[in-house]
KOLVO-926304 format. One record per residue (C-alpha): residue number from 1; residue in three letters; chain; x, y, z. Coordinates in nm, 4 decimals, padded with zeros to 6 digits. Layout:
% residues N
<atom><n>NUM</n><res>ALA</res><chain>A</chain><px>X</px><py>Y</py><pz>Z</pz></atom>
...
END
This chain:
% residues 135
<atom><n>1</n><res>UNK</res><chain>A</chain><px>-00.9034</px><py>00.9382</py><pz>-00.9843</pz></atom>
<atom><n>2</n><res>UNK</res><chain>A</chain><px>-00.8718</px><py>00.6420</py><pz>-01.2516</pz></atom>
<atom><n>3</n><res>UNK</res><chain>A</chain><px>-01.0604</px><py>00.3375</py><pz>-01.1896</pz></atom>
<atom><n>4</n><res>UNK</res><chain>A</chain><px>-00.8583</px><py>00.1108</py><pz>-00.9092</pz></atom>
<atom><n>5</n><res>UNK</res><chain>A</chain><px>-00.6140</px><py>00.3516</py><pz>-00.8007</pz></atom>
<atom><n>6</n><res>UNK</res><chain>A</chain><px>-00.5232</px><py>00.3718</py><pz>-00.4129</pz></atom>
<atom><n>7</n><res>UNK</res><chain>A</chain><px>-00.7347</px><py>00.6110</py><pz>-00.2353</pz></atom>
<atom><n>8</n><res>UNK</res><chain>A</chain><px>-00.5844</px><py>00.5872</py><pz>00.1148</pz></atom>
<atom><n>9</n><res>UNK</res><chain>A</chain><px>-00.4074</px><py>00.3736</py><pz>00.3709</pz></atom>
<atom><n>10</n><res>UNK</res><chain>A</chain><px>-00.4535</px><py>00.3374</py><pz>00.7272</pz></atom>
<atom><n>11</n><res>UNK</res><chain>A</chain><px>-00.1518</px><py>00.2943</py><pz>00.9203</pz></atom>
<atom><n>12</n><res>UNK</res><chain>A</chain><px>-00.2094</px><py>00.1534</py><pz>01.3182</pz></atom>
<atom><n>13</n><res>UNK</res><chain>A</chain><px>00.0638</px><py>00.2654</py><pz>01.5555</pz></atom>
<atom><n>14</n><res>UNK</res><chain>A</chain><px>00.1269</px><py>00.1725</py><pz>01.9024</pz></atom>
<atom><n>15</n><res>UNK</res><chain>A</chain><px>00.2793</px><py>00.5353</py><pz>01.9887</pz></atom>
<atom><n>16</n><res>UNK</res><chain>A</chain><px>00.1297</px><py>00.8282</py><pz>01.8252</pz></atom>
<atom><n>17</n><res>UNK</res><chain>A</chain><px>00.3771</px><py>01.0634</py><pz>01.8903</pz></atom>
<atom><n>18</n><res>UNK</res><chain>A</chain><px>00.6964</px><py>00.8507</py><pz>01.8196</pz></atom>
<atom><n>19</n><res>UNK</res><chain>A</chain><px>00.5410</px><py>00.7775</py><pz>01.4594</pz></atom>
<atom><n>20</n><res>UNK</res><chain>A</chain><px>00.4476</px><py>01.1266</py><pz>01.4402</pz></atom>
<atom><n>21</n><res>UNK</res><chain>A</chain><px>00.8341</px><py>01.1820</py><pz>01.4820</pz></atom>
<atom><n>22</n><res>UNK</res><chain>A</chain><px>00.9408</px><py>00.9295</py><pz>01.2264</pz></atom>
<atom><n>23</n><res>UNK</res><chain>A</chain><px>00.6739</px><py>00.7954</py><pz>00.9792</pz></atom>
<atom><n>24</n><res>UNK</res><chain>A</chain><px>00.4890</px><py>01.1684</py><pz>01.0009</pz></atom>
<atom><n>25</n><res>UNK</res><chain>A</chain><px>00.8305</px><py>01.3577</py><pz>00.9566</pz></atom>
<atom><n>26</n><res>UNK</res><chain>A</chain><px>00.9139</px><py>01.1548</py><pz>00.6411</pz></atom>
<atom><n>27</n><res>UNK</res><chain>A</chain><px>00.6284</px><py>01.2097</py><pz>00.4298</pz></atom>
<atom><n>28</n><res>UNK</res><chain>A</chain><px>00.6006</px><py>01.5591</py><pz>00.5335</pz></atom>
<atom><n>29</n><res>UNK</res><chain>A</chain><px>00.9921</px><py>01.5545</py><pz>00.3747</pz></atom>
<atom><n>30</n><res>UNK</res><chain>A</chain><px>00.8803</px><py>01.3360</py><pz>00.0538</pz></atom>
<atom><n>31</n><res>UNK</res><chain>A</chain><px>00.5928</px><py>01.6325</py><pz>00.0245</pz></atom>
<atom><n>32</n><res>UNK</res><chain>A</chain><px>00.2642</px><py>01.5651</py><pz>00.2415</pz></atom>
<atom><n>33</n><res>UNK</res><chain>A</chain><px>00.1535</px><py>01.7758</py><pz>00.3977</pz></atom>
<atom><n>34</n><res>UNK</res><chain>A</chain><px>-00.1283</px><py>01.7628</py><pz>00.7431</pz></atom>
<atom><n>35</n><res>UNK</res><chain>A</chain><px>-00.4712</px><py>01.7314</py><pz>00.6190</pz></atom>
<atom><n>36</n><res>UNK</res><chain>A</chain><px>-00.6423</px><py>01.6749</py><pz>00.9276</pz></atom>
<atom><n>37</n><res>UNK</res><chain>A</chain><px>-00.4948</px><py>01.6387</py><pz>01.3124</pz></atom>
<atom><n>38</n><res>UNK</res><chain>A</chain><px>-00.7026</px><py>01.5107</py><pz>01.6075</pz></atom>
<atom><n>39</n><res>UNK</res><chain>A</chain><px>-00.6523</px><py>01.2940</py><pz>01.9562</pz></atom>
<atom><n>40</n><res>UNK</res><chain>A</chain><px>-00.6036</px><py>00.9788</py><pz>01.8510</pz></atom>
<atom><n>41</n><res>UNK</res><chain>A</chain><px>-00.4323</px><py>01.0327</py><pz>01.4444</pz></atom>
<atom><n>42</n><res>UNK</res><chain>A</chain><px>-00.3038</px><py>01.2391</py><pz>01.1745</pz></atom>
<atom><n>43</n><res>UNK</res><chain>A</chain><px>-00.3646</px><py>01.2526</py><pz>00.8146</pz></atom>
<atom><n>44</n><res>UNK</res><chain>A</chain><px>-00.1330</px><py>01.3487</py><pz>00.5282</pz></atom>
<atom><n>45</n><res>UNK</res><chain>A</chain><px>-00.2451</px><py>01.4492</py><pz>00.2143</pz></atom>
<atom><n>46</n><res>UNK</res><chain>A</chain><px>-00.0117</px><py>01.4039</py><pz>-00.1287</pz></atom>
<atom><n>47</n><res>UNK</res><chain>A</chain><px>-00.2344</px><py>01.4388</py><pz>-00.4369</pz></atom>
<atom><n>48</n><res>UNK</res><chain>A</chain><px>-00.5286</px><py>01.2572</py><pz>-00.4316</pz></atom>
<atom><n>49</n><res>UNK</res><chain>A</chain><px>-00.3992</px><py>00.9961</py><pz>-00.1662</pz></atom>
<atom><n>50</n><res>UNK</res><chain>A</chain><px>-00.3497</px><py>01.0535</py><pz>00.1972</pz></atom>
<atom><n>51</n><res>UNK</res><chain>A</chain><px>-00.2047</px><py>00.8275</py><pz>00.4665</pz></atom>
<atom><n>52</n><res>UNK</res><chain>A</chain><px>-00.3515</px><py>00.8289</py><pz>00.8369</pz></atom>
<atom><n>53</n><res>UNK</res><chain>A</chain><px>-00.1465</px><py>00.7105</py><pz>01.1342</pz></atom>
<atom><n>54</n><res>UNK</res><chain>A</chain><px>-00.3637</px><py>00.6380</py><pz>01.4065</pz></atom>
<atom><n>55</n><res>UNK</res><chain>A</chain><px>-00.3441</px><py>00.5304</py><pz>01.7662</pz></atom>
<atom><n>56</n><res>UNK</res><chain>A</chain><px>-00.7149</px><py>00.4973</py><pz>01.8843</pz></atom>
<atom><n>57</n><res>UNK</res><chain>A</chain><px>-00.9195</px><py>00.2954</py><pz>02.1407</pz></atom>
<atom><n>58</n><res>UNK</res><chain>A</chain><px>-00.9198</px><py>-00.0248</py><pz>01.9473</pz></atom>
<atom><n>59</n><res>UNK</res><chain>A</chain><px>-00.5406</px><py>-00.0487</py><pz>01.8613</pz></atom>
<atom><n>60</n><res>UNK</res><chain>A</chain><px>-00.3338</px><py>-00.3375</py><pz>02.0254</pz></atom>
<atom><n>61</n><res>UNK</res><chain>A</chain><px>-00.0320</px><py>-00.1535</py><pz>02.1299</pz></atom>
<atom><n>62</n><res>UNK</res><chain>A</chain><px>00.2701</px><py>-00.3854</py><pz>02.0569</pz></atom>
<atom><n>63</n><res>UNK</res><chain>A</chain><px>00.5056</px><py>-00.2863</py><pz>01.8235</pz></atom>
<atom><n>64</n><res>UNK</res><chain>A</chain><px>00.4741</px><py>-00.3291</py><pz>01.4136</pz></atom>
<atom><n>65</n><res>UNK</res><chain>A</chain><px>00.5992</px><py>-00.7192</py><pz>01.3071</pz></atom>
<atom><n>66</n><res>UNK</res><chain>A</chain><px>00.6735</px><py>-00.6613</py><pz>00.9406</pz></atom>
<atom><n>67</n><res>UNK</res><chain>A</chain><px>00.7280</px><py>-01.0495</py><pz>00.9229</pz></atom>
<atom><n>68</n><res>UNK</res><chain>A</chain><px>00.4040</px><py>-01.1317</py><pz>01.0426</pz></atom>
<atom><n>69</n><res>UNK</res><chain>A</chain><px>00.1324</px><py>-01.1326</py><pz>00.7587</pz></atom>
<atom><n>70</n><res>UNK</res><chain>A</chain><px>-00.0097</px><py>-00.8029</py><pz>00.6641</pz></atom>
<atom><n>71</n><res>UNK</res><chain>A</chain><px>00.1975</px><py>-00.5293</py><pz>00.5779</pz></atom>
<atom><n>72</n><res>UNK</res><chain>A</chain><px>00.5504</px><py>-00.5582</py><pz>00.4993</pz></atom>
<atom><n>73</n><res>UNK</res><chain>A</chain><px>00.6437</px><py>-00.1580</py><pz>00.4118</pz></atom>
<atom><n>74</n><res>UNK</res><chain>A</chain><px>00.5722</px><py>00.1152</py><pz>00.2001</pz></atom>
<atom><n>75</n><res>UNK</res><chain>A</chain><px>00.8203</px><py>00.2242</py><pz>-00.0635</pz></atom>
<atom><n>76</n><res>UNK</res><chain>A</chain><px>00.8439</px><py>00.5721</py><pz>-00.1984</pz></atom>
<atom><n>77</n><res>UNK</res><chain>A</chain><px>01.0099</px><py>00.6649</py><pz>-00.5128</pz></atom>
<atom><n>78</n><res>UNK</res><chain>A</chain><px>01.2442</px><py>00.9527</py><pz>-00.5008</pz></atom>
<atom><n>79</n><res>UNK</res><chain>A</chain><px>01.4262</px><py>01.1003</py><pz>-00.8153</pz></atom>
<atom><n>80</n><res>UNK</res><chain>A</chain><px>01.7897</px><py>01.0073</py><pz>-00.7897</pz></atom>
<atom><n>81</n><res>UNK</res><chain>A</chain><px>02.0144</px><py>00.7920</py><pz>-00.5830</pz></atom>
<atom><n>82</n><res>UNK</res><chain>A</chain><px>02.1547</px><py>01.1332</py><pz>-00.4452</pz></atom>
<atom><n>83</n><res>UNK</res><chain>A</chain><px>01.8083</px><py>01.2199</py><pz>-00.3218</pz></atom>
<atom><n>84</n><res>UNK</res><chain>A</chain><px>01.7879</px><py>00.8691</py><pz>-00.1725</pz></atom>
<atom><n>85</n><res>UNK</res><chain>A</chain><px>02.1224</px><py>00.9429</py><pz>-00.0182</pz></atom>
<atom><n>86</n><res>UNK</res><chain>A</chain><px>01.9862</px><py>01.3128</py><pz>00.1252</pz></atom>
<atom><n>87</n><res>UNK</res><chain>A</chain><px>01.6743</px><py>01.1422</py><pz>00.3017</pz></atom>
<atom><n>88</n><res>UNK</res><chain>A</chain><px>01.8119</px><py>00.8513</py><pz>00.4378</pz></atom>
<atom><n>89</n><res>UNK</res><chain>A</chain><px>02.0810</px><py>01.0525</py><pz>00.6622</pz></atom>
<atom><n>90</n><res>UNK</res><chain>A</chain><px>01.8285</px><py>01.2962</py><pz>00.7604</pz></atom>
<atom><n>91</n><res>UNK</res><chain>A</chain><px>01.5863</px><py>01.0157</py><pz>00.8328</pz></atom>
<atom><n>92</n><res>UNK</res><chain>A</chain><px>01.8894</px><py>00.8537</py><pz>01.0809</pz></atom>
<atom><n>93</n><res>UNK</res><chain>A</chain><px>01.8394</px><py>01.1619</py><pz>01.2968</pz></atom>
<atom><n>94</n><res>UNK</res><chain>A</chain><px>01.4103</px><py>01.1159</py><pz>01.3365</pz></atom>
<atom><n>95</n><res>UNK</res><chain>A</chain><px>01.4128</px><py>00.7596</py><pz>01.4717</pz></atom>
<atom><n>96</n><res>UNK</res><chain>A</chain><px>01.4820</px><py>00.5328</py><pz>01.1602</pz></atom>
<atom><n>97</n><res>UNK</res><chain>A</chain><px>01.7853</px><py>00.2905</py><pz>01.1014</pz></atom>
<atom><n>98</n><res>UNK</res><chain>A</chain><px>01.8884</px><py>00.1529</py><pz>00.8422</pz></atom>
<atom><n>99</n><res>UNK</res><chain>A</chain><px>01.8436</px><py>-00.1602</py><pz>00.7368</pz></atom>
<atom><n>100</n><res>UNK</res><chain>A</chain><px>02.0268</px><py>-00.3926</py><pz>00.5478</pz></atom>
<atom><n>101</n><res>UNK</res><chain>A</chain><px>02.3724</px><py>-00.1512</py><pz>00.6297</pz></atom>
<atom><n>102</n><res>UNK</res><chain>A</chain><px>02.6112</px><py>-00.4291</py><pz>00.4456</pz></atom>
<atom><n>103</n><res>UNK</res><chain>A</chain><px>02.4712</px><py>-00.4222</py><pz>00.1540</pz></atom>
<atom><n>104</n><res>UNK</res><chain>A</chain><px>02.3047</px><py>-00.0589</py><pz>00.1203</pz></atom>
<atom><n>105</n><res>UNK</res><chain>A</chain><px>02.2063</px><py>00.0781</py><pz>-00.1209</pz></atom>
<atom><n>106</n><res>UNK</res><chain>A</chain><px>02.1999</px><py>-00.2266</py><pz>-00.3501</pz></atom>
<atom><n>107</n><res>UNK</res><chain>A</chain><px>02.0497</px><py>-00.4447</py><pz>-00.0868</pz></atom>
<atom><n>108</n><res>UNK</res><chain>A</chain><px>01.7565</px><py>-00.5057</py><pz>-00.3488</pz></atom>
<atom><n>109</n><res>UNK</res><chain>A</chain><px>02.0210</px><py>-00.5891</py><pz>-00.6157</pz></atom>
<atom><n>110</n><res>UNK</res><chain>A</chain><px>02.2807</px><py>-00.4077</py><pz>-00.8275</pz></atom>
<atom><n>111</n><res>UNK</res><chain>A</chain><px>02.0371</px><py>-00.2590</py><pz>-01.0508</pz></atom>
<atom><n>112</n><res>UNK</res><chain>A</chain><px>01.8269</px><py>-00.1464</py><pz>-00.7675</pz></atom>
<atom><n>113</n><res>UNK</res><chain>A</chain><px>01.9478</px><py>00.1745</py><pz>-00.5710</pz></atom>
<atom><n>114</n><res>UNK</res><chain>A</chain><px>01.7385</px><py>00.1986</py><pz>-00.2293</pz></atom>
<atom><n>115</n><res>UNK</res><chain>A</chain><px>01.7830</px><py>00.2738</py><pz>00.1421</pz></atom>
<atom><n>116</n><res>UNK</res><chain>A</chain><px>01.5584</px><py>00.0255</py><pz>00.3846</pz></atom>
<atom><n>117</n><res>UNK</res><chain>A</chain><px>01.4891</px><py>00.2165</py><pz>00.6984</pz></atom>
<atom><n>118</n><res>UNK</res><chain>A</chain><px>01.2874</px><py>00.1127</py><pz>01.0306</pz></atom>
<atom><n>119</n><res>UNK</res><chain>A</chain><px>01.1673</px><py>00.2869</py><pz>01.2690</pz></atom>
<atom><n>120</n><res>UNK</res><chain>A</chain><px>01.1724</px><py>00.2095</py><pz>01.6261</pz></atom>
<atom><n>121</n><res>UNK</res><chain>A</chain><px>00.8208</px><py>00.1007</py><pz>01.6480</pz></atom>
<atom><n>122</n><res>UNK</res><chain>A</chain><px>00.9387</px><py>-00.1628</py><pz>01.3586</pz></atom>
<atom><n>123</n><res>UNK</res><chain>A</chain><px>00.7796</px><py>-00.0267</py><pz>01.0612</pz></atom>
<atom><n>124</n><res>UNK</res><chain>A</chain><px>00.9963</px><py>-00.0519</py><pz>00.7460</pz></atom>
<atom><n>125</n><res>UNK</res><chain>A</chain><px>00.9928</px><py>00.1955</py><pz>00.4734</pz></atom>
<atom><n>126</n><res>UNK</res><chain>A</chain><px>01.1948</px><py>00.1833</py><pz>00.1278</pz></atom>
<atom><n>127</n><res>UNK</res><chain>A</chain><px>01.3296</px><py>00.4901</py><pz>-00.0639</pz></atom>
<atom><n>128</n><res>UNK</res><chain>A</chain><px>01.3828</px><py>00.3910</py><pz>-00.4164</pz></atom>
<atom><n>129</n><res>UNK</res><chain>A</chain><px>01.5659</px><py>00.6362</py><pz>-00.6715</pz></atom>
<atom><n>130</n><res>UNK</res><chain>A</chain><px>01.3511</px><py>00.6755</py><pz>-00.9905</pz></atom>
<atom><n>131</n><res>UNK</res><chain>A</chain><px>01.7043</px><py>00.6933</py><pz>-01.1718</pz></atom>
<atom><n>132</n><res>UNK</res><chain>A</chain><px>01.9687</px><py>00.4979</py><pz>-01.0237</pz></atom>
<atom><n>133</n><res>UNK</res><chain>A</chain><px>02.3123</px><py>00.5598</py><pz>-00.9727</pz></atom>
<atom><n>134</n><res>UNK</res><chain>A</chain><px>02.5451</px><py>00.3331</py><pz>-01.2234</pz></atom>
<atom><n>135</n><res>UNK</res><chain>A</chain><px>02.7672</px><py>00.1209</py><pz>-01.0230</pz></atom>
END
């Protein structure tokens, strides 16, 4: 792994098994896949980097405030604007909404092809085609 390349993040959640449903389903759609699975989190592996949503002793269960400081959201690249498309309805139907509906899917600008989802625990992520559509 080159020299300061992200190794992992470390995702808090206030319900396991609703971000399991949401946040979990999606990556395991964008291609992770379970590296490890215990009581209080879940890993997923893609490449080198993994992401672990956990829900242990020590988390303050409220929900995710994406305008407070700290994270904002995590943006994935995905290979077309159709692709983008493809996701985003499925991801309607495991707890996300989207975001942004009035200007979707150029509510990052007209060059900039993306669906903004949330989930219902309030933690945003981004789907951005690689290649986007011309408008």
């Amino acid at each position: 792994m080159g020299k300061g390349m992200l190794h992992h993040l470390e995702i808090w959640v206030d319900d396991l098994e609703a971000s399991r449903g949401s946040l979990g389903w999606l990556l395991v759609r964008l291609g992770y896949v379970v590296q490890s699975d215990w009581a209080d989190g879940i890993s997923y592996q893609h490449d080198r980097l993994y992401i672990v949503l956990e829900s242990g002793p020590d988390v303050r269960h409220r929900p995710h405030d994406r305008g407070a400081p700290g994270l904002n959201h995590l943006a994935f690249s995905l290979p077309s604007s159709q692709d983008v498309d493809e996701v985003a309805a499925e991801a309607l139907k495991h707890g996300f909404n989207l975001m942004f509906a009035d200007k979707h899917p150029h509510a990052g600008g007209p060059d900039h092809y993306a669906a903004y989802l949330e989930d219902q625990s309030g933690f945003e992520v981004e789907l951005v085609a690689s290649r986007p559509a011309k408008i």
